[in-house]
C-alpha positions in Angstrom: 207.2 5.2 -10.0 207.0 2.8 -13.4 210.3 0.6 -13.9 211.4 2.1 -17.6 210.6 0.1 -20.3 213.1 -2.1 -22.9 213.3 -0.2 -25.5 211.6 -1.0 -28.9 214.1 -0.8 -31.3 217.5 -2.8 -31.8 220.8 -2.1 -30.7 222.5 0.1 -33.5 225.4 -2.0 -33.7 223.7 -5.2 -34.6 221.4 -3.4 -37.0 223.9 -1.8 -39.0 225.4 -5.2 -39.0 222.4 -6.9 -40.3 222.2 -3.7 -43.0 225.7 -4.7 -44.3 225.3 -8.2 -44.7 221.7 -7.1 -46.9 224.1 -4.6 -48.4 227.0 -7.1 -49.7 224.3 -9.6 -50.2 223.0 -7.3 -52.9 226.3 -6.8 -54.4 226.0 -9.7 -57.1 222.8 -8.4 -58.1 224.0 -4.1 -59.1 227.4 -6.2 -60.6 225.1 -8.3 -62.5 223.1 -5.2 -63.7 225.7 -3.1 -64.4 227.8 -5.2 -66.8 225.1 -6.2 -68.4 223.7 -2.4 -68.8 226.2 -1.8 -72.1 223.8 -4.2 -74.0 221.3 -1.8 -73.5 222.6 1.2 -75.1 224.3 -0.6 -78.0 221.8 -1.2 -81.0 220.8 -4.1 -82.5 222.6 -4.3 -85.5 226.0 -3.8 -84.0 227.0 -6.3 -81.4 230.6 -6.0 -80.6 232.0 -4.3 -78.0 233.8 -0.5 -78.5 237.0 0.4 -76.7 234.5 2.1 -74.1 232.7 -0.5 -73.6 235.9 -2.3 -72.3 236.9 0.7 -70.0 233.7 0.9 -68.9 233.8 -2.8 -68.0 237.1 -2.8 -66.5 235.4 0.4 -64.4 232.7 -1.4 -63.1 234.9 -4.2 -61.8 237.2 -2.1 -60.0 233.9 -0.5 -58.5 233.0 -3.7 -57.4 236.6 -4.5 -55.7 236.5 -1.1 -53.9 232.8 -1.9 -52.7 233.4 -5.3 -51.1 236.5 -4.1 -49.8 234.5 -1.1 -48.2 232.0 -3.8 -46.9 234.7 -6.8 -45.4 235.8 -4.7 -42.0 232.2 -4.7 -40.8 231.4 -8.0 -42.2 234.5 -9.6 -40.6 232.8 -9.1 -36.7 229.8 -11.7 -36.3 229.8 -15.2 -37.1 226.6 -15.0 -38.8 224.3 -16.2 -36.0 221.6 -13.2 -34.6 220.8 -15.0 -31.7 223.7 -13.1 -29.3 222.9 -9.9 -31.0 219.0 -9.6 -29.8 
């Protein structure tokens, strides 16, 4: 009879670790293109900002406060090294 084999894949724990930390590492970059996302639909000619521009802003950032509050419970368990985790 043949001794079963490790198996291929990770651990799900560890991977869906590893997915988070890509996850809030990719935060700054969606915040970054969202607030910046205003300037697109604004024309040319008229560059100030429009009382929903502000909300829309002030959305955004609250977004962003909800996210990496969503991400920090799963973040908060490794120390950052993957050595234990393989």
């Amino acid at each position: 009879m043949r001794r079963p084999r490790r198996p291929l894949f990770l651990a799900r724990a560890p991977y869906r670790r590893r997915r988070l930390r890509d996850a809030a590492r990719l935060l700054p970059v969606l915040g970054a293109f969202l607030l910046i996302l205003p300037l697109l639909w604004t024309p040319d000619s008229h560059m100030s900002l429009s009382s929903g521009d502000v909300v829309y802003f002030f959305g955004v950032w609250l977004f962003l406060i909800g996210l990496a509050a969503a991400f920090a419970p799963g973040l908060r368990g490794g120390d950052g090294t993957d050595e234990e985790e393989d």
